[in-house]
Each structure stands twice: as structure tokens, then as C-alpha cells.
PDB file with SEQRES, HELIX, SHEET and CRYST1 records, atoms N, CA, C and O in Angstrom:
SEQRES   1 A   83  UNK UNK UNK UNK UNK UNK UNK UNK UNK UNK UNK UNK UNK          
SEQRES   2 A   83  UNK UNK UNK UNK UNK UNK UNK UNK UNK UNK UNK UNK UNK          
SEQRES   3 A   83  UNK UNK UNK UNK UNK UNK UNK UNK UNK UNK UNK UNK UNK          
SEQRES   4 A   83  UNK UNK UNK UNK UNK UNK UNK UNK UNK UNK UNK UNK UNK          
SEQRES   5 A   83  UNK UNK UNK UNK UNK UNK UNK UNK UNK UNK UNK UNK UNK          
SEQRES   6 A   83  UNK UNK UNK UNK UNK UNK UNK UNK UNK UNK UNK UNK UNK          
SEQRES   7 A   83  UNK UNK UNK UNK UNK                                          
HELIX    1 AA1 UNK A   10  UNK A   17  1                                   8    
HELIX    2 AA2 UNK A   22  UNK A   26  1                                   5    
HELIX    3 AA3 UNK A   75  UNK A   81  1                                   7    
SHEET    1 AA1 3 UNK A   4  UNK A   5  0                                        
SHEET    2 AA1 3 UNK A  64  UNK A  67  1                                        
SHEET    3 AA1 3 UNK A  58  UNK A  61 -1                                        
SHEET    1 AA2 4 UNK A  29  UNK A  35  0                                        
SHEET    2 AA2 4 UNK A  43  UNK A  49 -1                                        
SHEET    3 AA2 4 UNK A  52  UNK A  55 -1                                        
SHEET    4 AA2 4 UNK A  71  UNK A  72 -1                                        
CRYST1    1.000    1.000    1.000  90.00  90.00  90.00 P 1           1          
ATOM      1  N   UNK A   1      98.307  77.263  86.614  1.00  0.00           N  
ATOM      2  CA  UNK A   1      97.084  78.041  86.459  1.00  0.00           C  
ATOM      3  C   UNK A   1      96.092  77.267  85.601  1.00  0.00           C  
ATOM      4  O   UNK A   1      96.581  76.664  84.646  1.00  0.00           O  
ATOM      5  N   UNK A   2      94.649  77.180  85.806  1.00  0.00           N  
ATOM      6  CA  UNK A   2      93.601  76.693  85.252  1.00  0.00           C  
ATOM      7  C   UNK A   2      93.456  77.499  83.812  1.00  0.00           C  
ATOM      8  O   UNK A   2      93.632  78.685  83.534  1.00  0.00           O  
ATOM      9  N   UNK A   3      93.042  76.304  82.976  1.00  0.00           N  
ATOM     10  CA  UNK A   3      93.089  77.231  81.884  1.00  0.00           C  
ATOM     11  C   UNK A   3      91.498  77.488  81.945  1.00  0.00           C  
ATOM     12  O   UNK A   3      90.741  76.779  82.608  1.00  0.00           O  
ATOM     13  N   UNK A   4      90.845  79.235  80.719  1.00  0.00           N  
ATOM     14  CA  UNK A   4      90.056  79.937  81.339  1.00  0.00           C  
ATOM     15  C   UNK A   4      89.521  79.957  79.730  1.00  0.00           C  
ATOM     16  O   UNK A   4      90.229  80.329  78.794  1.00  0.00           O  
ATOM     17  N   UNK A   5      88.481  79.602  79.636  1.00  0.00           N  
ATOM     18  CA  UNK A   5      87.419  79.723  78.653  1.00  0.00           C  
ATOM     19  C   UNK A   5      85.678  80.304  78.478  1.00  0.00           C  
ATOM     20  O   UNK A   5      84.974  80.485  79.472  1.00  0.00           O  
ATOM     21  N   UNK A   6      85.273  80.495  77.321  1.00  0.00           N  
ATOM     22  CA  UNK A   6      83.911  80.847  77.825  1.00  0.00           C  
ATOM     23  C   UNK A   6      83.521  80.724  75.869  1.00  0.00           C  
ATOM     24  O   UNK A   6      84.200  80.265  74.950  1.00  0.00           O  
ATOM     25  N   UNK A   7      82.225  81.333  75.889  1.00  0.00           N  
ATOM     26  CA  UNK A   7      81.890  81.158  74.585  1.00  0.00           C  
ATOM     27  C   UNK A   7      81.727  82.584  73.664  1.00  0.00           C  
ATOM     28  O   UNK A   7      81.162  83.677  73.647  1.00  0.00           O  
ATOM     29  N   UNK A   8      82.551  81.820  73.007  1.00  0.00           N  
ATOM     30  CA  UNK A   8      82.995  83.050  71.697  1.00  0.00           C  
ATOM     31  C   UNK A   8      81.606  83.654  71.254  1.00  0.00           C  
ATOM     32  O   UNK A   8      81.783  84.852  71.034  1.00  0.00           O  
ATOM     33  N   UNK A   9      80.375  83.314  71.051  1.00  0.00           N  
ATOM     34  CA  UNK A   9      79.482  84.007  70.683  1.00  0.00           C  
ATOM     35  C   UNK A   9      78.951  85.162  71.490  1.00  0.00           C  
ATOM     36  O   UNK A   9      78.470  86.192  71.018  1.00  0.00           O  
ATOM     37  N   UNK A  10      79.094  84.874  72.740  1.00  0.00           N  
ATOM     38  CA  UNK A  10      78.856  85.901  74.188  1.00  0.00           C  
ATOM     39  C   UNK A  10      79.125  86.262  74.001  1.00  0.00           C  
ATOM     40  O   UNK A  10      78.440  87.189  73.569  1.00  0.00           O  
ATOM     41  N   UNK A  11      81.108  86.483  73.821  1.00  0.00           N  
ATOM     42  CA  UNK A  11      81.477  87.556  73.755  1.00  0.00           C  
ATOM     43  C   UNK A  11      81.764  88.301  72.932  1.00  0.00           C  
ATOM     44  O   UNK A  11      82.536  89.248  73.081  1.00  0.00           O  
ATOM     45  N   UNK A  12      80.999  87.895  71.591  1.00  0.00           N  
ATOM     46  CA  UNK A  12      80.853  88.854  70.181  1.00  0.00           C  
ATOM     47  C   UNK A  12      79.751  89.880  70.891  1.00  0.00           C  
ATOM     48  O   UNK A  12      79.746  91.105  70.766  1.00  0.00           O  
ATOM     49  N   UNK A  13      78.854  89.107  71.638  1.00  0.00           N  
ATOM     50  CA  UNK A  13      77.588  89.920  71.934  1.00  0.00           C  
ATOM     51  C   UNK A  13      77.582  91.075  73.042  1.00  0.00           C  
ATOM     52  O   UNK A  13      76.890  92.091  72.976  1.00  0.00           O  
ATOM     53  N   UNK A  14      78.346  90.792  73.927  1.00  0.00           N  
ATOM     54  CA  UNK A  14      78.459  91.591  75.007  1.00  0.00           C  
ATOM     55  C   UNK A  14      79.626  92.322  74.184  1.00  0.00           C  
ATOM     56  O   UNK A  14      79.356  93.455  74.584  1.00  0.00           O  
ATOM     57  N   UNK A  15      80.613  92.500  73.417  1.00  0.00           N  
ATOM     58  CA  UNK A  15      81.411  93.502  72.708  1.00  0.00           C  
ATOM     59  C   UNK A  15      80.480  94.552  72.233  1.00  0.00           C  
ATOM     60  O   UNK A  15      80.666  95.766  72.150  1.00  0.00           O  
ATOM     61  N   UNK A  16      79.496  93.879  71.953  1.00  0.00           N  
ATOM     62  CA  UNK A  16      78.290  95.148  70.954  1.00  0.00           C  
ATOM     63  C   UNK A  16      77.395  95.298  71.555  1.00  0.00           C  
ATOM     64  O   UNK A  16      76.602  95.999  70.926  1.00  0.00           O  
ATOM     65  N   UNK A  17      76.854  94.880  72.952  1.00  0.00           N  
ATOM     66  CA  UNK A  17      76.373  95.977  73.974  1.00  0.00           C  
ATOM     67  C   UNK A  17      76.857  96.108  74.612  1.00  0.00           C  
ATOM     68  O   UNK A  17      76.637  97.313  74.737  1.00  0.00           O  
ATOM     69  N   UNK A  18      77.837  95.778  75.709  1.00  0.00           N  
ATOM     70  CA  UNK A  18      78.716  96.547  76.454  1.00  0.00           C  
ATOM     71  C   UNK A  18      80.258  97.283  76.032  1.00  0.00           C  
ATOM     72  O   UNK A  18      80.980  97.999  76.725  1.00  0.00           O  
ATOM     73  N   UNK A  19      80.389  96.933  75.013  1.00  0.00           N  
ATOM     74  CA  UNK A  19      81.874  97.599  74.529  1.00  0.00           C  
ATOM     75  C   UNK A  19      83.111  96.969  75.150  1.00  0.00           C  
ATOM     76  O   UNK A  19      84.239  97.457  75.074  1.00  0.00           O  
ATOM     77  N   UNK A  20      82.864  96.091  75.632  1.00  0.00           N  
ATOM     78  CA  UNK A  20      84.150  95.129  75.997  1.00  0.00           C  
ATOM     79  C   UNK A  20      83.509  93.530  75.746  1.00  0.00           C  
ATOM     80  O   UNK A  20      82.354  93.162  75.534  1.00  0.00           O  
ATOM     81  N   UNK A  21      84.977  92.661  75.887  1.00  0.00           N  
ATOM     82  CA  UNK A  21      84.331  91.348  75.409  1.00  0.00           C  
ATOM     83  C   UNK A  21      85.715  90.425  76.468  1.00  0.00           C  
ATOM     84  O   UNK A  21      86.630  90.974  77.083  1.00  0.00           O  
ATOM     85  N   UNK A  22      85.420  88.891  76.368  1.00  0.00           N  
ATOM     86  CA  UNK A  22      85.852  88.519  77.495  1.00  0.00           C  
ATOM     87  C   UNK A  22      87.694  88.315  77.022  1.00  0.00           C  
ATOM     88  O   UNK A  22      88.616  88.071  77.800  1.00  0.00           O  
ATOM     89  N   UNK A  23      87.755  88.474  75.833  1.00  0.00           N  
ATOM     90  CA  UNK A  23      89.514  88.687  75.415  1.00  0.00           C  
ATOM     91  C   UNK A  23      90.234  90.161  75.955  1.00  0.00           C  
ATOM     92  O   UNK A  23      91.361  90.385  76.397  1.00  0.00           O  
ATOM     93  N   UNK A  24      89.309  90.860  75.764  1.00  0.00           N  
ATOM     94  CA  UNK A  24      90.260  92.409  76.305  1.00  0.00           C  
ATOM     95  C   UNK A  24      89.858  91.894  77.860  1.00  0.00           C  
ATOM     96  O   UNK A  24      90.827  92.142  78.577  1.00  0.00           O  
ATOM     97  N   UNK A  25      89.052  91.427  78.436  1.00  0.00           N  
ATOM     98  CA  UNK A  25      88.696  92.100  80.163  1.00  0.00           C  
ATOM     99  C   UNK A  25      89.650  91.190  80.857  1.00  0.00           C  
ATOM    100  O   UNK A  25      90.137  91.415  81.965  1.00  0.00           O  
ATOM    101  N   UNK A  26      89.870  90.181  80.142  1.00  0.00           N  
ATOM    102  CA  UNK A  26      91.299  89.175  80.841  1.00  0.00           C  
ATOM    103  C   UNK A  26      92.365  89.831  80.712  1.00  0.00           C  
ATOM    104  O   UNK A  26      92.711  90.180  81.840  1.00  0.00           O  
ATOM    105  N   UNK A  27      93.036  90.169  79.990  1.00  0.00           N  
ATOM    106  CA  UNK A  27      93.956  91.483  79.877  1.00  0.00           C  
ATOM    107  C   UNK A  27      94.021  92.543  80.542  1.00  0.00           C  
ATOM    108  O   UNK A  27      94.997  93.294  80.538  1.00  0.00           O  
ATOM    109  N   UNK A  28      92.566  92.780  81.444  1.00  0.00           N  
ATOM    110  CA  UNK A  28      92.817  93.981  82.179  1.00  0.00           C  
ATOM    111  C   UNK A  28      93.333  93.771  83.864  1.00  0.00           C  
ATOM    112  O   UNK A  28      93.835  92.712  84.242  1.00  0.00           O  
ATOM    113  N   UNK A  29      93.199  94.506  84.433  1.00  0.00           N  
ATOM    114  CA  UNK A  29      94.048  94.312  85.678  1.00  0.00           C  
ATOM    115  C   UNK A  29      92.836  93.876  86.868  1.00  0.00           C  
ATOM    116  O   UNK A  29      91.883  94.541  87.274  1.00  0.00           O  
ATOM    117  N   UNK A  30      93.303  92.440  87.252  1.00  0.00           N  
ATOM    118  CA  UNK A  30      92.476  91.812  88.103  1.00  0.00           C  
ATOM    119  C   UNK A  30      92.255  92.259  89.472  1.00  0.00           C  
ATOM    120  O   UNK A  30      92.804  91.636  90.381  1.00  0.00           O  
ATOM    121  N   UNK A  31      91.653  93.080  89.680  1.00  0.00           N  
ATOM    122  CA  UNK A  31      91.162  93.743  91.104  1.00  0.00           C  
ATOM    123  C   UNK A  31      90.919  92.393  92.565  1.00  0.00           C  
ATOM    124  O   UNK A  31      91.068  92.737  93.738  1.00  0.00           O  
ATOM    125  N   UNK A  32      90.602  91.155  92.236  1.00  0.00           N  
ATOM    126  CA  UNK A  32      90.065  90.762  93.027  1.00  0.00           C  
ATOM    127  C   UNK A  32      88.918  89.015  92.686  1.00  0.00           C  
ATOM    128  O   UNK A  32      88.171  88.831  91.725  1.00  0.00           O  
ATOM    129  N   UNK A  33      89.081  88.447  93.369  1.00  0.00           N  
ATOM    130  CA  UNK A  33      87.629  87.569  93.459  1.00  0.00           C  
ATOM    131  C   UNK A  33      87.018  87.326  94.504  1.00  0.00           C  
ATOM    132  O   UNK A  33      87.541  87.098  95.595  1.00  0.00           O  
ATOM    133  N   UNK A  34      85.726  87.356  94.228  1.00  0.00           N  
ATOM    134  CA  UNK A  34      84.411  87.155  95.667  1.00  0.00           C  
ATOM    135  C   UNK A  34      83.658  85.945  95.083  1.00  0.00           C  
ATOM    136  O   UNK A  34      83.723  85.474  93.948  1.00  0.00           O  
ATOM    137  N   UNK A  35      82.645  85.414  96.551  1.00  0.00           N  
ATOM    138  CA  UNK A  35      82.294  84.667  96.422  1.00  0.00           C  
ATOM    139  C   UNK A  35      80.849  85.389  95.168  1.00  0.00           C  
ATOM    140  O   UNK A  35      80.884  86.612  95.039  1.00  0.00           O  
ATOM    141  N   UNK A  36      79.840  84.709  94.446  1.00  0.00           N  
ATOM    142  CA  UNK A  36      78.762  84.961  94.184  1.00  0.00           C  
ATOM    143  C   UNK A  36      78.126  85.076  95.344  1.00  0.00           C  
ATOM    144  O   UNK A  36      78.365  84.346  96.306  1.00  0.00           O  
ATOM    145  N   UNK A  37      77.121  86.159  95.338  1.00  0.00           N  
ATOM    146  CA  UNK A  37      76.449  86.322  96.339  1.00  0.00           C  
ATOM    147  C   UNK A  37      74.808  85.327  96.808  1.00  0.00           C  
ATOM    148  O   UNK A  37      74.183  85.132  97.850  1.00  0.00           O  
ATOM    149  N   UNK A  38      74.653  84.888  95.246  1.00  0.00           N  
ATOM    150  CA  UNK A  38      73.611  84.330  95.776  1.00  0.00           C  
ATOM    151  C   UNK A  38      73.882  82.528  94.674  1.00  0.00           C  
ATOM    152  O   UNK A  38      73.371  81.459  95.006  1.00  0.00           O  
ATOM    153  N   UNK A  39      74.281  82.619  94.126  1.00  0.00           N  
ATOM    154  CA  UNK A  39      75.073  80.829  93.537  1.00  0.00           C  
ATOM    155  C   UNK A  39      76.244  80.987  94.150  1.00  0.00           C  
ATOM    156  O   UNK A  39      77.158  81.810  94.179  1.00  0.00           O  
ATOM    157  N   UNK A  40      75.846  79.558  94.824  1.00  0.00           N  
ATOM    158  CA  UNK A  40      76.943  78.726  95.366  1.00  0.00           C  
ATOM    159  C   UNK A  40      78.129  78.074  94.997  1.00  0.00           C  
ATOM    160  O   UNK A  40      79.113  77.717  95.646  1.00  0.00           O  
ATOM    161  N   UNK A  41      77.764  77.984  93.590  1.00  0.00           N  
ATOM    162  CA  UNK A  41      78.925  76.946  92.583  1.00  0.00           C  
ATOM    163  C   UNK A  41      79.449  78.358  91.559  1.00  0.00           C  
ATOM    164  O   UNK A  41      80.146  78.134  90.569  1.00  0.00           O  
ATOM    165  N   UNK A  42      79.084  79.611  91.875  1.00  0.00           N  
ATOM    166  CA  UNK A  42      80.071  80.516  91.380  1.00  0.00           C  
ATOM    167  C   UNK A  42      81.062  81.375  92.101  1.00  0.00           C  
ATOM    168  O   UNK A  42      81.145  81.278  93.325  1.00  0.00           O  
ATOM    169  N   UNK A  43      81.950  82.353  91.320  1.00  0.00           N  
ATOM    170  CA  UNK A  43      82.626  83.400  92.275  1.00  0.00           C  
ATOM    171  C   UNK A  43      82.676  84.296  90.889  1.00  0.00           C  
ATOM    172  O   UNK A  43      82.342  84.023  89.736  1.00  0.00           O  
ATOM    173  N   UNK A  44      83.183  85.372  91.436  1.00  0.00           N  
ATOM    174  CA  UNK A  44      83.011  86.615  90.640  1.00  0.00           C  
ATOM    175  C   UNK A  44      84.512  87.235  90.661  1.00  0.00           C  
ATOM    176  O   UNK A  44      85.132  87.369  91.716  1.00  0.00           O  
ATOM    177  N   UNK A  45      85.111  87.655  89.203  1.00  0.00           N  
ATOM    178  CA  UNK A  45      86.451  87.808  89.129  1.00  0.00           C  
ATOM    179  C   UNK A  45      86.028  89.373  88.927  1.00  0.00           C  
ATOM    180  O   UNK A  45      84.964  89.682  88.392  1.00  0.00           O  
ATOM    181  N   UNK A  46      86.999  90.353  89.425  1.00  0.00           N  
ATOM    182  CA  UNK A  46      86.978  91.791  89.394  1.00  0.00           C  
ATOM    183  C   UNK A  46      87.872  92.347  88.629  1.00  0.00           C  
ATOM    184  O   UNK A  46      89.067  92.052  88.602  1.00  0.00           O  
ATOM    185  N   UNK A  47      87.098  93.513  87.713  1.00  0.00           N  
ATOM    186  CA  UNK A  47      88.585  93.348  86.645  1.00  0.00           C  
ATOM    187  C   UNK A  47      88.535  94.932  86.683  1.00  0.00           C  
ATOM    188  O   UNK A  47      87.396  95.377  86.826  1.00  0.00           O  
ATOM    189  N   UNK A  48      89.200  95.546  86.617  1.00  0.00           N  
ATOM    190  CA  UNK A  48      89.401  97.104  86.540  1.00  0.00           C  
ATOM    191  C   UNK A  48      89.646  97.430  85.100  1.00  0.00           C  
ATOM    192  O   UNK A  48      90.760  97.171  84.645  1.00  0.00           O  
ATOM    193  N   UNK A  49      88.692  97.992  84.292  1.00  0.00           N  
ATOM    194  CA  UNK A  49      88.806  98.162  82.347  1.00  0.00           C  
ATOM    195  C   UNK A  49      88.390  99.555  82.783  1.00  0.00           C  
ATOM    196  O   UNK A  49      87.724  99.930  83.748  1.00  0.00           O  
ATOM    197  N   UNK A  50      89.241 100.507  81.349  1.00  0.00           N  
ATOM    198  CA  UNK A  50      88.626 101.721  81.104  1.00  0.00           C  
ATOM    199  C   UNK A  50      88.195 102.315  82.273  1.00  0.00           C  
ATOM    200  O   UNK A  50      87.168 102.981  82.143  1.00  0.00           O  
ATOM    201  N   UNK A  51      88.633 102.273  83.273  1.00  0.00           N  
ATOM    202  CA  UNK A  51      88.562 102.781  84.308  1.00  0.00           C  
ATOM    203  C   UNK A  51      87.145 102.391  85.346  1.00  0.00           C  
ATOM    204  O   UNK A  51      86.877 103.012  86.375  1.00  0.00           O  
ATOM    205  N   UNK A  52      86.618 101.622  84.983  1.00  0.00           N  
ATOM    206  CA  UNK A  52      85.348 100.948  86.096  1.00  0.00           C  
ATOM    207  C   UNK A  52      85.768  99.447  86.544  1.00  0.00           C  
ATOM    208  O   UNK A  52      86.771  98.781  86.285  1.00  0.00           O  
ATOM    209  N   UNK A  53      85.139  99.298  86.964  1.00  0.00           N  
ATOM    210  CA  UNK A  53      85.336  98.027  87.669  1.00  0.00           C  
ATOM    211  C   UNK A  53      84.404  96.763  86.834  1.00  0.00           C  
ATOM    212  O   UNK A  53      83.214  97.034  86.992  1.00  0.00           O  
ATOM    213  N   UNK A  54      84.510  95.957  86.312  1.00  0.00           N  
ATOM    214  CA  UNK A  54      83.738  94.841  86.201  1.00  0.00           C  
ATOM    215  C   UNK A  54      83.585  93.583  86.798  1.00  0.00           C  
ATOM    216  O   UNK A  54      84.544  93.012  87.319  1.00  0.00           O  
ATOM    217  N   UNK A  55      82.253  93.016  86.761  1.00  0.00           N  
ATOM    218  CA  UNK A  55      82.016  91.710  87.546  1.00  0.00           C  
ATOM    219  C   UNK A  55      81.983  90.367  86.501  1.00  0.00           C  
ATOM    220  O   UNK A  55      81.096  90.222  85.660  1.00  0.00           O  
ATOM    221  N   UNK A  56      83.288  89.254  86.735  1.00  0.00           N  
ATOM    222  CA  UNK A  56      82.966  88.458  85.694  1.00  0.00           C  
ATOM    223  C   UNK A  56      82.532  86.661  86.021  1.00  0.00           C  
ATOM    224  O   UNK A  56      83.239  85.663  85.875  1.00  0.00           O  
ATOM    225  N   UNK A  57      81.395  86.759  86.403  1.00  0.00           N  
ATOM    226  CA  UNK A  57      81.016  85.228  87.072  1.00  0.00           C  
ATOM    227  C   UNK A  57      81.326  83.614  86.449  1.00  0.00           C  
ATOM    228  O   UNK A  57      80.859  83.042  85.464  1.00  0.00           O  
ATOM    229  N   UNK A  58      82.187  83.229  87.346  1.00  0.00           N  
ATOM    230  CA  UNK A  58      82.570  82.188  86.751  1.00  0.00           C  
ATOM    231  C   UNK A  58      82.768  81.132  87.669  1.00  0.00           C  
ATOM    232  O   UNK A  58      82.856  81.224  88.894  1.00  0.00           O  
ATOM    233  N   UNK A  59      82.856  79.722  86.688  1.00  0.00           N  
ATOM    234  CA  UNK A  59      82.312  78.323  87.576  1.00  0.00           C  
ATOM    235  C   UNK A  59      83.812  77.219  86.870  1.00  0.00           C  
ATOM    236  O   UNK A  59      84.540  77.316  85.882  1.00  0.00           O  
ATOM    237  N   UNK A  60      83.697  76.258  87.994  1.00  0.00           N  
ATOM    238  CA  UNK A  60      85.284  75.520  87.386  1.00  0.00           C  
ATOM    239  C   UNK A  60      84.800  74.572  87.736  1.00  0.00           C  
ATOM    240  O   UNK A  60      84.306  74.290  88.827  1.00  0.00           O  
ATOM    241  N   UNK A  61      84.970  73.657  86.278  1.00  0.00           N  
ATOM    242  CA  UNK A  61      84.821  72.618  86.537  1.00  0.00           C  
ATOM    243  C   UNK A  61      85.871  71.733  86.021  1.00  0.00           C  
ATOM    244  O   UNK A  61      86.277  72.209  84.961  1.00  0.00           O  
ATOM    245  N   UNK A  62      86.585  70.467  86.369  1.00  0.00           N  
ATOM    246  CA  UNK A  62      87.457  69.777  85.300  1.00  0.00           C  
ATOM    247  C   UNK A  62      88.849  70.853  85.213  1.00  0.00           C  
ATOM    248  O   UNK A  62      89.480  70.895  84.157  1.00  0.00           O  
ATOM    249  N   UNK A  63      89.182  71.537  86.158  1.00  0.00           N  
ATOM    250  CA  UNK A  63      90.148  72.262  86.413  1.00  0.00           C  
ATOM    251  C   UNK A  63      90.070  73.763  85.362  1.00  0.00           C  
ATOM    252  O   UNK A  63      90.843  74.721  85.367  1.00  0.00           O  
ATOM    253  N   UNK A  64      89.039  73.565  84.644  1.00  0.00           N  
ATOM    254  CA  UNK A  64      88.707  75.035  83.516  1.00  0.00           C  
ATOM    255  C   UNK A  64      87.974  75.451  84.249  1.00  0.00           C  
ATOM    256  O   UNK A  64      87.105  75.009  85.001  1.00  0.00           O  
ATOM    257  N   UNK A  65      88.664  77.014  83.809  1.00  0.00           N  
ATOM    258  CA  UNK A  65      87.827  78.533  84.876  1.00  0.00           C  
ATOM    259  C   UNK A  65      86.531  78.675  83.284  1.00  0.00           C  
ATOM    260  O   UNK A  65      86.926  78.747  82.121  1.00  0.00           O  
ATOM    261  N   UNK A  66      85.503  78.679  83.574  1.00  0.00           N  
ATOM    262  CA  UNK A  66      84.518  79.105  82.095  1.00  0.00           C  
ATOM    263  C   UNK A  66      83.588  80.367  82.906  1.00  0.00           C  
ATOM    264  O   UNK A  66      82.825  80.381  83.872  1.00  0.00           O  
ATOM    265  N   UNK A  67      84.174  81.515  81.822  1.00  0.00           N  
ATOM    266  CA  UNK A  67      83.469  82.750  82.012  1.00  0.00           C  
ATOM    267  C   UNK A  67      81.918  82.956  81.858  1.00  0.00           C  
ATOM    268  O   UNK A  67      81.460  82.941  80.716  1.00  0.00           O  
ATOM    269  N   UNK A  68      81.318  83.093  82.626  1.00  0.00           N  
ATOM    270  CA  UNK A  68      79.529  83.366  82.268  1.00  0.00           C  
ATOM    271  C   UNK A  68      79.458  84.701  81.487  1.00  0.00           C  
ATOM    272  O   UNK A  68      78.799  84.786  80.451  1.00  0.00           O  
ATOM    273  N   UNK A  69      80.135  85.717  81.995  1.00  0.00           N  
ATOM    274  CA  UNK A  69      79.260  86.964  81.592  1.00  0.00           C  
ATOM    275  C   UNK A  69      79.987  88.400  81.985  1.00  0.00           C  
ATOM    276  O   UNK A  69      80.762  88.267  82.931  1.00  0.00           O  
ATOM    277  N   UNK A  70      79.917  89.442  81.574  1.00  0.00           N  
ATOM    278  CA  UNK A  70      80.780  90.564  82.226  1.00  0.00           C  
ATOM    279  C   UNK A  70      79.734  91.294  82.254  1.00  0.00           C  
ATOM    280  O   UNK A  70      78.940  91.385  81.318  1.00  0.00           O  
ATOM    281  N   UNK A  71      79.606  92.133  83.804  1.00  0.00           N  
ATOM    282  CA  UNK A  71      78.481  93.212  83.675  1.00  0.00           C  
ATOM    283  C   UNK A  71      79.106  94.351  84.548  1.00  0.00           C  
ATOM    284  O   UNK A  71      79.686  93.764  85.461  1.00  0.00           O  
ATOM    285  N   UNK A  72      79.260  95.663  84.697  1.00  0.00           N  
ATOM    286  CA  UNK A  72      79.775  96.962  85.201  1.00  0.00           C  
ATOM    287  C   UNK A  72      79.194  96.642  86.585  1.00  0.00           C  
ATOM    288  O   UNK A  72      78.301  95.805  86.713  1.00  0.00           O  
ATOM    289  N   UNK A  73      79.679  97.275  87.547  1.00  0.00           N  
ATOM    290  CA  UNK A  73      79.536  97.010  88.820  1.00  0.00           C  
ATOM    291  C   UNK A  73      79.719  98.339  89.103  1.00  0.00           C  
ATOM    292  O   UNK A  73      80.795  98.849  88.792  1.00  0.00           O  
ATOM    293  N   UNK A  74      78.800  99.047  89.679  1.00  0.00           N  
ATOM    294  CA  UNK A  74      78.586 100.625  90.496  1.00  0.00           C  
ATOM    295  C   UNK A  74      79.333  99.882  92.179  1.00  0.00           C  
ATOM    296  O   UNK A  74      80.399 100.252  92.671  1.00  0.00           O  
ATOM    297  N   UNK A  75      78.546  98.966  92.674  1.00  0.00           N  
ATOM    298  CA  UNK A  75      78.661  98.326  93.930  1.00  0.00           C  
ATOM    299  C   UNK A  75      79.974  97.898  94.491  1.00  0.00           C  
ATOM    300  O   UNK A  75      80.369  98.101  95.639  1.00  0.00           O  
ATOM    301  N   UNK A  76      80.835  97.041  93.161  1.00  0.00           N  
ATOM    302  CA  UNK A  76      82.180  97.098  93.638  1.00  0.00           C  
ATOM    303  C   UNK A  76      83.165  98.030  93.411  1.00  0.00           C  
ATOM    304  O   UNK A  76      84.255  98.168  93.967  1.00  0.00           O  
ATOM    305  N   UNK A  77      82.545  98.769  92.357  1.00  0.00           N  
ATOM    306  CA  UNK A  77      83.208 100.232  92.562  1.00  0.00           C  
ATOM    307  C   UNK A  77      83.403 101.002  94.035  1.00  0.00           C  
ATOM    308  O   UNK A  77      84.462 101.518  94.391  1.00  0.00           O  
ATOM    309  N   UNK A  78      82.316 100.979  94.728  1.00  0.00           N  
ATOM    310  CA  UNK A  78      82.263 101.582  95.832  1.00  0.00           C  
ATOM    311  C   UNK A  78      83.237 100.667  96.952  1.00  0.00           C  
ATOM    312  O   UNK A  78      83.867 101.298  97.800  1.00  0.00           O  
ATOM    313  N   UNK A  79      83.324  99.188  96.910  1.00  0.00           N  
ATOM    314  CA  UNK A  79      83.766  98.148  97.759  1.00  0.00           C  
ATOM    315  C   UNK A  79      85.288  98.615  97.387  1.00  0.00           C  
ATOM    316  O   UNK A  79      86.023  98.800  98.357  1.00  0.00           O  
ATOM    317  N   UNK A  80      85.660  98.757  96.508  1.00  0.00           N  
ATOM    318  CA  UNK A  80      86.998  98.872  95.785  1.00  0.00           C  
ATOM    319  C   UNK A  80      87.464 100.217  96.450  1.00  0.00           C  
ATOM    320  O   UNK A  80      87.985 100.336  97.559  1.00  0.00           O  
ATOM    321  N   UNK A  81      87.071 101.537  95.238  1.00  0.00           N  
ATOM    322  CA  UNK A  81      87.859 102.167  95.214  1.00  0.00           C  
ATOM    323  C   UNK A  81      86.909 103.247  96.116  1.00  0.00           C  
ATOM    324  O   UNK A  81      87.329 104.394  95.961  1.00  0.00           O  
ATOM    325  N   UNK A  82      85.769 103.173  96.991  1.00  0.00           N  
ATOM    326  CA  UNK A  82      85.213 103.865  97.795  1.00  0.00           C  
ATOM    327  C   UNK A  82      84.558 104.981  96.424  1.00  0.00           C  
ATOM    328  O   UNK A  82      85.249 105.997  96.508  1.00  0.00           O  
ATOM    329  N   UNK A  83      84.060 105.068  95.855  1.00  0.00           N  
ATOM    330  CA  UNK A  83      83.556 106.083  94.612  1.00  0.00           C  
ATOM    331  C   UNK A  83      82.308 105.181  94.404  1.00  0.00           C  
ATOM    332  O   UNK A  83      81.484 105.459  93.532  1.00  0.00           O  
TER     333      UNK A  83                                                      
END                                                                             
């Protein structure tokens, strides 16, 4: 397995506006990956937290997975679990 990094300051920041950060959402249960819909050199990891679905975009380079960003997904909610 690729090892999977991203930057610790993000995810101080997205902990304190979204209430999750990228150490708990790896821990949560991986629903899935898609391509990015509109970058080419990403894909999007699906993570099921607290009961929603999240979208976490990420790019590999040098055999490291590096996390961009976690944002709630209404859309793959619906792709997922039809809700």
C-alpha cells in the first residue's frame, strides 16, 4: 500500500470548520474511489464519517497518496446510499 500524506495545517483547519480532519476520516470506512470529475491528475476517495459521506481529493505522485481536502458530499450521498 502507498503511503498517504497531506498537510498537517489543513487539517488543523478543516477540524475547525468542518469538524473532522484528515487523521479521523482515514479511519473511517472507505466507501469507494472515483475519478475527479473535472482534474485529470486527481481521484476522489469516499469515506462514510458520522454518518455522511465525504469527498477526499487526492493526487499520487512518487508512489505517495497526498490528501487535498475533505468536503461533505449531498451528491455521493445520493450515488451511494440513494438518500
Amino acid at each position: 500500500m502507498a503511503e498517504i500524506k497531506w498537510n498537517a495545517l489543513k487539517s488543523e483547519r478543516l477540524k475547525k470548520t468542518l469538524g473532522v480532519s484528515f487523521e479521523e476520516i482515514i479511519k473511517s470506512k472507505l466507501m469507494g474511489i472515483r475519478q475527479h470529475p473535472t482534474r485529470i491528475n486527481q481521484k476522489i476517495l469516499v469515506y462514510e464519517h458520522k454518518g455522511y459521506l465525504w469527498a477526499v481529493p487526492y493526487v499520487v505522485e512518487d508512489e505517495i497518496v497526498f490528501l487535498k481536502t475533505i468536503y461533505p458530499s449531498r451528491k455521493l450521498l445520493k450515488l451511494y446510499k440513494g438518500g
